[in-house]
C-alpha positions as CSV (number, residue, x, y, z in Angstrom):
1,X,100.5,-10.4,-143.1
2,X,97.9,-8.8,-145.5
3,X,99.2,-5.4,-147.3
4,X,96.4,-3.3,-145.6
5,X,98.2,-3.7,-142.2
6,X,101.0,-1.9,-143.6
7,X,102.0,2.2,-143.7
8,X,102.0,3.6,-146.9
9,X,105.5,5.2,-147.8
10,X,106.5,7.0,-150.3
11,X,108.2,3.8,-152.1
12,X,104.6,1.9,-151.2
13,X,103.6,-0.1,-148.7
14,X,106.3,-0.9,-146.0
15,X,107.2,-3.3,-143.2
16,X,110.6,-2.1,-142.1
17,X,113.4,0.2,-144.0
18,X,115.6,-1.9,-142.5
19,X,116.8,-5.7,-142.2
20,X,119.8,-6.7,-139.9
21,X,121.9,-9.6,-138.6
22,X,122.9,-9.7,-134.6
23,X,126.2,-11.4,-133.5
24,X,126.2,-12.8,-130.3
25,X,127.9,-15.3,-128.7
26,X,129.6,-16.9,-132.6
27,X,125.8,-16.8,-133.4
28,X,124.2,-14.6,-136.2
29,X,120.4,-13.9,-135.0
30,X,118.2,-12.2,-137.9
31,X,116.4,-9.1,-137.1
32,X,113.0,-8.9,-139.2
33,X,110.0,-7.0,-138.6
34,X,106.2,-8.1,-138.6
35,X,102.5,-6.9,-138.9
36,X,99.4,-7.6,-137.1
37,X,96.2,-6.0,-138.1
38,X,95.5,-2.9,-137.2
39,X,92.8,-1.0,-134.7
40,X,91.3,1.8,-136.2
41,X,94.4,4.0,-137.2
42,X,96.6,2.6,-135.2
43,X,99.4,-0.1,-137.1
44,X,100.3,-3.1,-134.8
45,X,104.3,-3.8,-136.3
46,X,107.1,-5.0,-134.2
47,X,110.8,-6.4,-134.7
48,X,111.7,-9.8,-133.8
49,X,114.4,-12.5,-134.0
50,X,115.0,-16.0,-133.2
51,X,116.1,-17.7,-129.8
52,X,118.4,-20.0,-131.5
53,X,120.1,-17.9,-134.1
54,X,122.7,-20.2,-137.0
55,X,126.2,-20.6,-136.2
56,X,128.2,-17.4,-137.4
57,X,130.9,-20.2,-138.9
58,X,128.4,-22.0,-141.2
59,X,130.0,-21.8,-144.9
60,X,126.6,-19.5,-145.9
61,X,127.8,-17.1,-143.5
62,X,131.6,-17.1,-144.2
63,X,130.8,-16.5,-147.7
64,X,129.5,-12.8,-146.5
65,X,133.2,-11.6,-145.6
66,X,135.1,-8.6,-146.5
67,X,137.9,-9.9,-145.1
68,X,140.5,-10.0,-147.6
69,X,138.9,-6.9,-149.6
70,X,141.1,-4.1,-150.9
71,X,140.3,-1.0,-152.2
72,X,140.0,-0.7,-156.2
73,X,143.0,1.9,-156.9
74,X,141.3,5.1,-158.9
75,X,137.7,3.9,-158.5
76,X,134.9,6.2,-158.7
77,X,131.4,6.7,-158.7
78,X,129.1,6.4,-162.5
79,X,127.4,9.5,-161.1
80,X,127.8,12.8,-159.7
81,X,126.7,13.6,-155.5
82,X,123.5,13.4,-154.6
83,X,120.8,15.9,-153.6
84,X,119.6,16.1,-150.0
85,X,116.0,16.0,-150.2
86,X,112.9,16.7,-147.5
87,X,111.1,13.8,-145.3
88,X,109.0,12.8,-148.2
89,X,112.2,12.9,-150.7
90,X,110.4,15.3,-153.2
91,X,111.8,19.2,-152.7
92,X,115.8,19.4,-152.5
93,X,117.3,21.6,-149.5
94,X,119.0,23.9,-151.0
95,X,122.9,24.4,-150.3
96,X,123.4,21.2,-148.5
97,X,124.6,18.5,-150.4
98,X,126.7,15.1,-149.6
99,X,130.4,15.0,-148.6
100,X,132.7,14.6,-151.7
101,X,133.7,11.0,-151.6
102,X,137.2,9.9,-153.6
């Protein structure tokens, strides 16, 4: 993939604003997106994954567990609630803000 095949965003250039794993069948299948050139405006991206996918009980797998996680007693955010902002995150929206989180 070459850069210029890519939207700009307001963070930069951009293939996805996502990544993602798929479980299927005990099998984890990435999700991952990727660029062709494009045709005049037009951008040519789409999202694929493999046919095979990696055993979901392979140790670098198990390792991404919360099972046995508990909740920190009294935790709490180093920073106040966030603004809402508009699509290109630069004006906040005035009286809408994030739910209060414990």
């Amino acid at each position: 993939m070459q850069l210029t095949w890519l939207p700009d965003t307001f963070s930069g250039k951009m293939v996805a604003d996502y990544i993602s794993v798929g479980f299927a069948g005990g099998k984890a299948f990435p999700v991952f997106a990727a660029a062709q050139a494009k045709s005049g405006s037009l951008f040519h991206e789409a999202i694929y994954t493999t046919t095979s996918g990696q055993n979901a009980s392979t140790p670098e797998l198990e390792q991404m567990t919360a099972a046995g996680d508990v909740p920190v007693p009294n935790a709490h955010s180093d920073h106040g609630p966030m603004e809402y902002l508009d699509q290109e995150h630069l004006i906040p929206i005035p009286g809408k803000r994030p739910p209060e989180r414990d």
